[in-house]
KOLLO-556756 format. One record per residue (C-alpha): residue in three letters; chain; x, y, z. Coordinates in steps of 0.001 Angstrom, whole numbers, plus 524288, in hexadecimal, padded with zeros to 5 digits. Layout:
// residues N
  residu  chaine     c1     c2     c3
     ALA       A      X      Y      Z
...
This chain:
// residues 432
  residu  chaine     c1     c2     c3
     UNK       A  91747  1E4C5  6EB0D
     UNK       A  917DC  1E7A9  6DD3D
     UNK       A  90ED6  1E2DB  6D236
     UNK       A  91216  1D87D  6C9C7
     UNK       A  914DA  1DB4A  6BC50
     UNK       A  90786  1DE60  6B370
     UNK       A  90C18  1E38C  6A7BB
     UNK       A  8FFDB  1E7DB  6A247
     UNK       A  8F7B2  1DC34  6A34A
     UNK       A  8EBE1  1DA28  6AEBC
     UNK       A  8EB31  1D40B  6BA3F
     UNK       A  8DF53  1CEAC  6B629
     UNK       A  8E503  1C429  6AEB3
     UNK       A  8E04B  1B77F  6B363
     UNK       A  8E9CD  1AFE6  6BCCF
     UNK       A  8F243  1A724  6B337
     UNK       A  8F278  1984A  6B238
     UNK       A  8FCBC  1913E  6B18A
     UNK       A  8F7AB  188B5  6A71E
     UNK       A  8F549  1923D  69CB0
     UNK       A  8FD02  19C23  6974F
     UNK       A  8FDE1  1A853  69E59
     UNK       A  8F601  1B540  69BD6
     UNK       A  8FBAB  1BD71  69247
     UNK       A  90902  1C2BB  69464
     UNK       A  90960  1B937  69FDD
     UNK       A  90B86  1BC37  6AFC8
     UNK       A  91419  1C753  6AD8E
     UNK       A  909FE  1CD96  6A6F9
     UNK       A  8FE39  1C93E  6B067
     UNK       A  9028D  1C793  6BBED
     UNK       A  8FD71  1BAE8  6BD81
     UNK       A  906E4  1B1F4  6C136
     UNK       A  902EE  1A0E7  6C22C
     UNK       A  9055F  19B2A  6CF23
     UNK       A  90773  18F24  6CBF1
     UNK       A  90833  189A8  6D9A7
     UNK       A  8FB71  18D46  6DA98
     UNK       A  8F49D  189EE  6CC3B
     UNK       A  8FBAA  17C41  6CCAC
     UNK       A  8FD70  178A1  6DA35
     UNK       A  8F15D  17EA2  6E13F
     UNK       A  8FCEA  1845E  6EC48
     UNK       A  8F53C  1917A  6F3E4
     UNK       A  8FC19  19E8D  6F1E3
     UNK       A  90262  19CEF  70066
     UNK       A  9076F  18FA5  6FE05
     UNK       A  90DBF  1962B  6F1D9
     UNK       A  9127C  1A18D  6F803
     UNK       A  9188D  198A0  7055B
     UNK       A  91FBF  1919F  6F993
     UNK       A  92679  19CFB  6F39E
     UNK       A  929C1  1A301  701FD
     UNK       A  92FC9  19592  704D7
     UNK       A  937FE  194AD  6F8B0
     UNK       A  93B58  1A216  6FA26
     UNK       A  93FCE  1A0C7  7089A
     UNK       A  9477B  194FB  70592
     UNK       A  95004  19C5F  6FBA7
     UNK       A  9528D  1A835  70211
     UNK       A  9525C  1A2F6  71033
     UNK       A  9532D  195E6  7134A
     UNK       A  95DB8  18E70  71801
     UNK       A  96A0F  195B7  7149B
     UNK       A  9719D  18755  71028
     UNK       A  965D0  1815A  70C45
     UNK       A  95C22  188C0  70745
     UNK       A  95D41  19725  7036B
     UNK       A  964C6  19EE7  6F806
     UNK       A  962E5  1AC5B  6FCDA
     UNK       A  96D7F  1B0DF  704D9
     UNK       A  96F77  1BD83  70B10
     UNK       A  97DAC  1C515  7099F
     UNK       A  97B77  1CED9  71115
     UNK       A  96F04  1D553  7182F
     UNK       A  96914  1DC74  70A5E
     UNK       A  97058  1D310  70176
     UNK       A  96DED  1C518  6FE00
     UNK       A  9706B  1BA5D  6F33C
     UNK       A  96AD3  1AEC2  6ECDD
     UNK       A  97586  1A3D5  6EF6F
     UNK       A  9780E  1987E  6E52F
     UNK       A  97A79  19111  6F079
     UNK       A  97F30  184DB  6E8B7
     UNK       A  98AC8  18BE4  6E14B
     UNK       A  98DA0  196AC  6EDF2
     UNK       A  98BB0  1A19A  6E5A7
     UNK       A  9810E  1AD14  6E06D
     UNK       A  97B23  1AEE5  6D2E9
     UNK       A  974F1  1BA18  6CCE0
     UNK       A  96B08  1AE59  6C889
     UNK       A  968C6  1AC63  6D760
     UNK       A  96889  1BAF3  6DB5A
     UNK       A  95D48  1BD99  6CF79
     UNK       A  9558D  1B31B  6D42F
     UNK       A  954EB  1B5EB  6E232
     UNK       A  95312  1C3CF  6DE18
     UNK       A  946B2  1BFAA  6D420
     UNK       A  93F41  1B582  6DEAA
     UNK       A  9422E  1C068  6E88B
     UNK       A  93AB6  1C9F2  6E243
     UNK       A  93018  1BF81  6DF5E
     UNK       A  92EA9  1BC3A  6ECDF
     UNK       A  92E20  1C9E7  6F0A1
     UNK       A  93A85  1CAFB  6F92E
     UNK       A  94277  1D6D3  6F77F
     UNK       A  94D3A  1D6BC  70094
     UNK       A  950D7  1CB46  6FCAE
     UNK       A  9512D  1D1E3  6EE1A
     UNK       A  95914  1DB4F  6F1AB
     UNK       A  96264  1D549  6F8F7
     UNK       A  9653F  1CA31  6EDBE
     UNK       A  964B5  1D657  6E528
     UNK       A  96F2D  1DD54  6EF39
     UNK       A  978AA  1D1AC  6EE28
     UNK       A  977B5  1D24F  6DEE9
     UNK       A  9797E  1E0CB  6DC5E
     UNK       A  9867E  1E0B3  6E6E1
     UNK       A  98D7A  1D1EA  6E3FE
     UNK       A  98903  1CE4E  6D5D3
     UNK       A  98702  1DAA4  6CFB7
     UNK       A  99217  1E0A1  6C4F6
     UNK       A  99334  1EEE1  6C74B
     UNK       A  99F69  1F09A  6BDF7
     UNK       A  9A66F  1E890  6B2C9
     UNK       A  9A100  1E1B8  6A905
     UNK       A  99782  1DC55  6ADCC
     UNK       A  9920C  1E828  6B451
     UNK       A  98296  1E7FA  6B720
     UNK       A  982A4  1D7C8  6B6FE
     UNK       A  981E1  1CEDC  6C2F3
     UNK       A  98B1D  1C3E0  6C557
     UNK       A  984EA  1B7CD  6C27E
     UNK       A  98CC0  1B0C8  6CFB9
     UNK       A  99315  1B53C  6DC73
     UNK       A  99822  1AEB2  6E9A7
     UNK       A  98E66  1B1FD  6F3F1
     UNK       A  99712  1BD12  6F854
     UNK       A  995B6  1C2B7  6ECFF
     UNK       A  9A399  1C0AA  6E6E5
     UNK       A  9A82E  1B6ED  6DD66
     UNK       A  9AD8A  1AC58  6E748
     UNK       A  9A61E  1A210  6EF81
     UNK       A  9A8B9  1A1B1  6FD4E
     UNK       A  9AEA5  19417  6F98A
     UNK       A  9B908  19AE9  6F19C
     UNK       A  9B294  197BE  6E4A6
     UNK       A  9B193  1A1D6  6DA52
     UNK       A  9A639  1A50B  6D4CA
     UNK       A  9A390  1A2C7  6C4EB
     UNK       A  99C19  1AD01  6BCD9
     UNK       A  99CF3  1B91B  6C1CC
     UNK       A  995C3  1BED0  6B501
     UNK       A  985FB  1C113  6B400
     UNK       A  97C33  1B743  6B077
     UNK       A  971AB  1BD70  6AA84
     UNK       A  96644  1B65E  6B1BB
     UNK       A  96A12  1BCE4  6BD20
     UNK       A  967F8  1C9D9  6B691
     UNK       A  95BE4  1C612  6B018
     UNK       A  95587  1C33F  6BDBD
     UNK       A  95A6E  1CCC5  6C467
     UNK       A  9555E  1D643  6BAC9
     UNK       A  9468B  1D05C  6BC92
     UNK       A  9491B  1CFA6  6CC21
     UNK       A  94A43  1DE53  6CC04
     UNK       A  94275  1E196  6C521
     UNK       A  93482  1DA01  6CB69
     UNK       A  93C1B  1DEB9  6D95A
     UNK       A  93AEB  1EF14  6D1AB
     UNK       A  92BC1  1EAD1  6D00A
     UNK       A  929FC  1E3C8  6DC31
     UNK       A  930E5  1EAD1  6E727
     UNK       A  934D1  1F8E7  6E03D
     UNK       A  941A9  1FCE6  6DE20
     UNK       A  94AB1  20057  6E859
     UNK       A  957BD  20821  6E93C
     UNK       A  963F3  205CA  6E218
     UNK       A  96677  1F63A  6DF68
     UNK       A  956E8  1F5A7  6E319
     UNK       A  952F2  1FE9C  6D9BB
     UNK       A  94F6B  1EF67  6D30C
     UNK       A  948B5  1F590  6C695
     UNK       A  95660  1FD89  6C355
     UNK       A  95F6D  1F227  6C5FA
     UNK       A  95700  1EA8D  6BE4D
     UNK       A  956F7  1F2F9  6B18E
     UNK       A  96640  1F4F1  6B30B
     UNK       A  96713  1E6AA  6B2EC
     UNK       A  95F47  1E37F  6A93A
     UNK       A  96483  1ED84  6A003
     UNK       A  97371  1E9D2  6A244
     UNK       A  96E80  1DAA0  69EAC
     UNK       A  967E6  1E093  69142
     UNK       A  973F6  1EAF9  68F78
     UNK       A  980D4  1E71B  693E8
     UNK       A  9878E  1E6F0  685F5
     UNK       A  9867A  1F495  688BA
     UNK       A  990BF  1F9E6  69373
     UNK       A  99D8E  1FC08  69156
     UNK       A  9A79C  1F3CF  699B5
     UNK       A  99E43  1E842  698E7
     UNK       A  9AB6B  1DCF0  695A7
     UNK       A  9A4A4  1D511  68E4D
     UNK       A  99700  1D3F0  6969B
     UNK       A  98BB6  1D33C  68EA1
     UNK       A  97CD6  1D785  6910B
     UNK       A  9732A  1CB99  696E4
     UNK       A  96981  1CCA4  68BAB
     UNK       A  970B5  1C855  67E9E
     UNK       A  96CA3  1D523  6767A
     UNK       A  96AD9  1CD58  66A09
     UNK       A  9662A  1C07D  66F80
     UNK       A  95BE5  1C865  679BA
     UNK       A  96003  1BCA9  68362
     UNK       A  9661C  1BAC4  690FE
     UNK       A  972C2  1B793  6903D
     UNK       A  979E7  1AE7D  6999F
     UNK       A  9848C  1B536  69D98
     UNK       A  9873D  1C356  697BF
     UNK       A  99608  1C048  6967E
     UNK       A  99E8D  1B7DC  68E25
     UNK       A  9994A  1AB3D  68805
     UNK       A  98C7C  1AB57  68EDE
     UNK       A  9878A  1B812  686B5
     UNK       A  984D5  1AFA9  67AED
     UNK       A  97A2D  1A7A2  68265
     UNK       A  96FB5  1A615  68AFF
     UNK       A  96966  19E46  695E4
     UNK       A  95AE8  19A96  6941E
     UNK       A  95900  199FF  6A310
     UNK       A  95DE3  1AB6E  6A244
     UNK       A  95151  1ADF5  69A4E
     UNK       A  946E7  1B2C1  6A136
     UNK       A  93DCF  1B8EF  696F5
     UNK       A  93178  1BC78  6A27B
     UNK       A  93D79  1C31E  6A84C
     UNK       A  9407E  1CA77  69C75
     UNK       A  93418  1CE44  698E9
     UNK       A  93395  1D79C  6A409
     UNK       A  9400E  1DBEB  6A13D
     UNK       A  93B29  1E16C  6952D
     UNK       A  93035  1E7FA  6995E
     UNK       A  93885  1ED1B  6A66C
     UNK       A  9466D  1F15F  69FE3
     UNK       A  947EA  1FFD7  69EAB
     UNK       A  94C6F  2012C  69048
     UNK       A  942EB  1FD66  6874D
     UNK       A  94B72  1F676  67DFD
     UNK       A  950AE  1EFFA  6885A
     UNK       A  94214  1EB74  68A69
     UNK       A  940A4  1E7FD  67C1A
     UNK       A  94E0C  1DF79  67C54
     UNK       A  94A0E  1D848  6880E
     UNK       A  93AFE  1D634  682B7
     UNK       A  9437A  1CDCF  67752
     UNK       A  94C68  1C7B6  682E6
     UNK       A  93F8D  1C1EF  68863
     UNK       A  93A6C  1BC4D  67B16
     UNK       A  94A33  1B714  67911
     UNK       A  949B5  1B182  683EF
     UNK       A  93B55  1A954  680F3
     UNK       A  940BB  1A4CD  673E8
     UNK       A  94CC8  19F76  67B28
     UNK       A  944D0  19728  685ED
     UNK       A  93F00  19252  678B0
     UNK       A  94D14  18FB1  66FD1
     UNK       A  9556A  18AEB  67D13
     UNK       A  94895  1811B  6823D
     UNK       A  94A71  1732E  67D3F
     UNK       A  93D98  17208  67508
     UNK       A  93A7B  16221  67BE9
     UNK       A  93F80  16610  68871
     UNK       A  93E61  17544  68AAA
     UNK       A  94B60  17331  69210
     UNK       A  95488  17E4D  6905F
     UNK       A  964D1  181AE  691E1
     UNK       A  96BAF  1876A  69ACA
     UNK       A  970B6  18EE3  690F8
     UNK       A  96DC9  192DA  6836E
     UNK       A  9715C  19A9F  67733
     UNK       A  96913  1A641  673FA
     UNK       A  96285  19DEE  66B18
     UNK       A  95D24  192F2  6760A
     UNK       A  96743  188E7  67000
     UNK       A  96EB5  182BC  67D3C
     UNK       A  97C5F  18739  68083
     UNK       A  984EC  17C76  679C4
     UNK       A  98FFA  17E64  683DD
     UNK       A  986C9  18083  69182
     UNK       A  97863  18200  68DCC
     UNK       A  97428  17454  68801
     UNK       A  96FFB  16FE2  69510
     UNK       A  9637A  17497  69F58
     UNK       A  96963  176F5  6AC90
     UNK       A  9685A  17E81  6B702
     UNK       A  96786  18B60  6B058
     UNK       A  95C6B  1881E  6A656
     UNK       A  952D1  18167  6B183
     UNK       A  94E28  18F78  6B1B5
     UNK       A  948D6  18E8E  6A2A2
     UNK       A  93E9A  18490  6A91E
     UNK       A  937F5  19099  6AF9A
     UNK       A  93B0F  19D3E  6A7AC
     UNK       A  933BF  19A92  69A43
     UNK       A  9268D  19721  6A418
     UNK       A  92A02  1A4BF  6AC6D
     UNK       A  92849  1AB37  69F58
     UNK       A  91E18  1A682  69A64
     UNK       A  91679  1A827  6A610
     UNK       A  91A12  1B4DC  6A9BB
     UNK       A  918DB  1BA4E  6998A
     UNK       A  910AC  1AE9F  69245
     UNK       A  91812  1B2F6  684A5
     UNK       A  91CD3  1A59D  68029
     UNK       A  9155B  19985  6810E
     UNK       A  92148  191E4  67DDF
     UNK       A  923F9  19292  68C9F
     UNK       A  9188E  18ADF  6900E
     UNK       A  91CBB  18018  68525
     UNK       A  92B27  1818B  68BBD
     UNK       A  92819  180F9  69AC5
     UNK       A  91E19  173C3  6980A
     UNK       A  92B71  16DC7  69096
     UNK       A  9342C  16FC9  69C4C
     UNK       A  92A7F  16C57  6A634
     UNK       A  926C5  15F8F  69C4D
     UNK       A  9358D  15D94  69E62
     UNK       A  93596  15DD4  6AB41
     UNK       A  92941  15625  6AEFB
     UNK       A  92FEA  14A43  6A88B
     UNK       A  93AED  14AFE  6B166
     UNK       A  93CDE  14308  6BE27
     UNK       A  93349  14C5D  6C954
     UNK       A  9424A  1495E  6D27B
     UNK       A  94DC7  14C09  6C80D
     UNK       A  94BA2  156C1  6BEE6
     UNK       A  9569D  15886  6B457
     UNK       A  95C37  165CB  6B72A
     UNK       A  9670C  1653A  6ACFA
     UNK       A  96399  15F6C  69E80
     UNK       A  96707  15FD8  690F1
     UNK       A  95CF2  166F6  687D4
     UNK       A  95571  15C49  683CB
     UNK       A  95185  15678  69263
     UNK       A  95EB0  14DD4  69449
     UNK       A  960C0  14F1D  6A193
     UNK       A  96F0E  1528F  6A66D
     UNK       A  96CD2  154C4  6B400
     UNK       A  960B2  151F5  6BEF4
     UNK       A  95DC6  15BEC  6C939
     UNK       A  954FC  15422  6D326
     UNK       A  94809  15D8B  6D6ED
     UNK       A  94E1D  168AE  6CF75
     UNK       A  949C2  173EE  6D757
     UNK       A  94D50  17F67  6CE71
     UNK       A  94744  1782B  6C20C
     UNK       A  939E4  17516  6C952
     UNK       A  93A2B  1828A  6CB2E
     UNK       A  93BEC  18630  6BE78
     UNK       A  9325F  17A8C  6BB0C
     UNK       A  926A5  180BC  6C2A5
     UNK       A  929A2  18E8F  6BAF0
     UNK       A  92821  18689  6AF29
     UNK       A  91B9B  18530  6B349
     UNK       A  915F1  1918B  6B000
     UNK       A  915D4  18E70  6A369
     UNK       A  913B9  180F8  6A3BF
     UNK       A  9082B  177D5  6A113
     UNK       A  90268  176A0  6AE63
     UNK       A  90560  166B0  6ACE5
     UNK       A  9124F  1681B  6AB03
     UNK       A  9133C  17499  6B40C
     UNK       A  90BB1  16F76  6BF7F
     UNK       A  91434  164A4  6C439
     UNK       A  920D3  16F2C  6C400
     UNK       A  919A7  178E1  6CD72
     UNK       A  91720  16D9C  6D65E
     UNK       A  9241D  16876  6D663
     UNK       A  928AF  1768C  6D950
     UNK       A  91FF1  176F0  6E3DE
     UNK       A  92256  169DE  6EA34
     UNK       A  93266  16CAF  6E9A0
     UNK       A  93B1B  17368  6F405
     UNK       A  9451A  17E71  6EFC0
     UNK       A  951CC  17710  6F007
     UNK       A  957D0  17757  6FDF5
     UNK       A  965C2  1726B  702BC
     UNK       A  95EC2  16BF6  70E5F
     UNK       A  966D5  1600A  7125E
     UNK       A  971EF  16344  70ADC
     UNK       A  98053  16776  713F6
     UNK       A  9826B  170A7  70CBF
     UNK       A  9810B  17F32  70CD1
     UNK       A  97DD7  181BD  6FF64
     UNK       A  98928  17BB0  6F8B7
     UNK       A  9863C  16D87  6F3D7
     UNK       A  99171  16357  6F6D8
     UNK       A  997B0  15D28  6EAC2
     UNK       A  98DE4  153AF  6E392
     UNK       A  98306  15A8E  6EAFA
     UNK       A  9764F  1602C  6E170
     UNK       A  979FE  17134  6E125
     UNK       A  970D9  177B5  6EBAD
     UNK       A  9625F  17C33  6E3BD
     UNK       A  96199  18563  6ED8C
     UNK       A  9644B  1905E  6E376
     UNK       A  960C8  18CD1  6D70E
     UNK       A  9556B  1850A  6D84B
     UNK       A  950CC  18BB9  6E307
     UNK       A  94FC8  19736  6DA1A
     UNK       A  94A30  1918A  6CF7D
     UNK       A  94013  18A24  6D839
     UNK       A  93BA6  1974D  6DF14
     UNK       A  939A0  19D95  6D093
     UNK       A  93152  1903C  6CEDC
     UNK       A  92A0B  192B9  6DA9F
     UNK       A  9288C  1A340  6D78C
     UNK       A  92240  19FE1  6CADA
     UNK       A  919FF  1947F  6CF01
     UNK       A  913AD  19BB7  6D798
     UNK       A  9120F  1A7EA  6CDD3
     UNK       A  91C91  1AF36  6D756
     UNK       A  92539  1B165  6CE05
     UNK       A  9206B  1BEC5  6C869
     UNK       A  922AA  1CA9C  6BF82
     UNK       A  9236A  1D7B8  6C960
     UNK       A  922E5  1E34B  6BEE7
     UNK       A  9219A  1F32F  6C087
     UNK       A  915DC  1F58D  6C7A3
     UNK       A  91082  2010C  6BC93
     UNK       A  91485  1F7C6  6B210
């Protein structure tokens, strides 16, 4: 196996603590990576490890109408099902792709990465070089059921993770042939997100990094190009990308993308709450039309401000941020957490146990004030990853029935339980 990404700093560095601020430059830099599983809940490395298996066994092969969201197609192809709505997202397909390579399991990686590259992949048109954001699990536009499929255009979060998937599988596994040559796929992605303005042909489609913004974008077509999501910025993602992307001002553009996207987390976070939209303007303001609301998209800005700050330590803001969420939270009722509210805490909708948002809860915690952090590691811990057990059903809830977690929060809950258990790591060039 590869070694973890040490870009110029010692492995000396004293293991880091969760309740102080991490060493300089943070766990990418060190290599030193809190288990908080451990630190907080005094679990051994093999109760840790038989936790993660577990999780990761449920997902990709548990009960096929219960329990899993991997799926195979085909003997060297497979997907990651949204078994709720019937269909497959590039979201989905980047996930499974990024906790496969975290867990280490390559033919699983390539065969989500198979499935992409043949079904969602644009090879011509304008939108050449993108991924569909949805398809029908046979790949076309239209559910078994008849139903067509919406949004057959990119969303730029499935880009974005792809892009880090590859490449930690380049520096874990080394490159393979064609489609597994992962560092070359991911540097042609990444460059047709920065560049797209550029080709001729293009109808309209616009690159996934606003040039003059430096910002994700949340759709790269029509009215979606003049905003973001808060949830799409992933600035410990990008900060790899610009020491990693071939051009060097493509590096120095995405080193600005990463600070961008900090300063957003900062304008779109409600300064009593730290709740944040679904959707925002470049500037943080909500969306008036969509965006003035958390939902299901922005449960992920719970856990991506913490992910940066432990894995770069560059703004202390997200320590101040993650304790405001997690103060949120801890007020709530332990049973019924409000998974879709107006800015200010109003509550619009309850969730019950909220499995995705515990996951992005615990995440929270590496950033975190261990008293506030603490208690959301445990109640990761202490929960199951969201089953259909009991339900008749095979996948598809019945009208007035709660939509299957299965895929959503199952995801979000394994990311939880990958960086709880300082899992969830930075795989770089081995001569780096």
């Amino acid at each position: 196996m590869k070694t973890l990404l040490l870009l110029g700093a010692s492995l000396s560095c004293l293991a880091l603590s969760p309740a102080a601020p991490p060493p300089p430059g943070g766990a990418a830099l060190t290599g030193e990576y809190p288990n908080l599983f451990k630190t907080y809940l005094g679990k051994s490395q093999a109760e840790i490890d038989t936790k993660l298996a577990g999780a990761f066994q449920q997902l990709f092969y548990g009960d096929p109408f219960t329990e899993r969201i991997y799926y195979t197609a085909s003997p060297d192809t497979a997907y990651i099902a949204d078994v709720g709505s019937r269909d497959i997202r590039s979201e989905g397909i980047s996930y499974g792709l990024m906790i496969t390579v975290q867990m280490d399991q390559r033919a699983e990686f390539n065969a989500l990465w198979k499935w992409a590259k043949a079904h969602m992949f644009y090879t011509e048109g304008p939108l050449q070089g993108y991924f569909a954001w949805h398809r029908a699990y046979d790949g076309s536009m239209t559910r078994s059921d008849g139903s067509e499929i919406r949004g057959g255009g990119p969303a730029p979060d499935g880009e974005n993770w792809m892009v880090m998937a590859l490449f930690f599988a380049s520096h874990r596994w080394g490159d393979g042939e064609g489609i597994f040559n992962y560092q070359r796929e991911a540097q042609e992605l990444l460059k047709m997100m920065i560049h797209k303005n550029a080709p001729s042909g293009r109808g309209g489609v616009k690159a996934m990094f606003h040039p003059a913004h430096k910002q994700i974008r949340f759709v790269p077509e029509g009215p979606g190009t003049e905003f973001t999501d808060p949830s799409y910025h992933t600035p410990h993602f990008t900060e790899l990308f610009a020491r990693w992307a071939e051009d060097p001002a493509d590096r120095a553009f995405l080193a600005e993308v990463a600070q961008t996207s900090r300063q957003l987390f900062r304008d779109a976070a409600h300064p009593e709450t730290g709740i944040m939209p679904n959707y925002s303007n470049f500037d943080g303001t909500p969306l008036e039309r969509w965006g003035r609301v958390f939902d299901a998209d922005a449960w992920r800005t719970l856990g991506w401000p913490a992910m940066d700050w432990s894995w770069w330590g560059q703004d202390p803001w997200m320590v101040e941020q993650s304790n405001r969420i997690l103060r949120f939270y801890a007020a709530q009722s332990a049973d019924d957490w409000p998974n879709k509210m107006k800015l200010d805490g109003t509550v619009e909708r309850r969730g019950g146990l909220a499995p995705g948002l515990t996951g992005m809860a615990a995440t929270a915690a590496l950033a975190a004030d261990p008293a506030l952090g603490k208690p959301m590691v445990q109640r990761l811990w202490d929960m199951k990853l969201p089953s259909d057990v009991g339900r008749d059903t095979d996948g598809v809830m019945a009208e007035g029935e709660l939509r299957s977690q299965r895929y959503y929060d199952g995801l979000l809950m394994m990311f939880g339980l990958l960086n709880s258990s300082g899992q969830f790591r930075v795989y770089g060039p081995v001569d780096a």
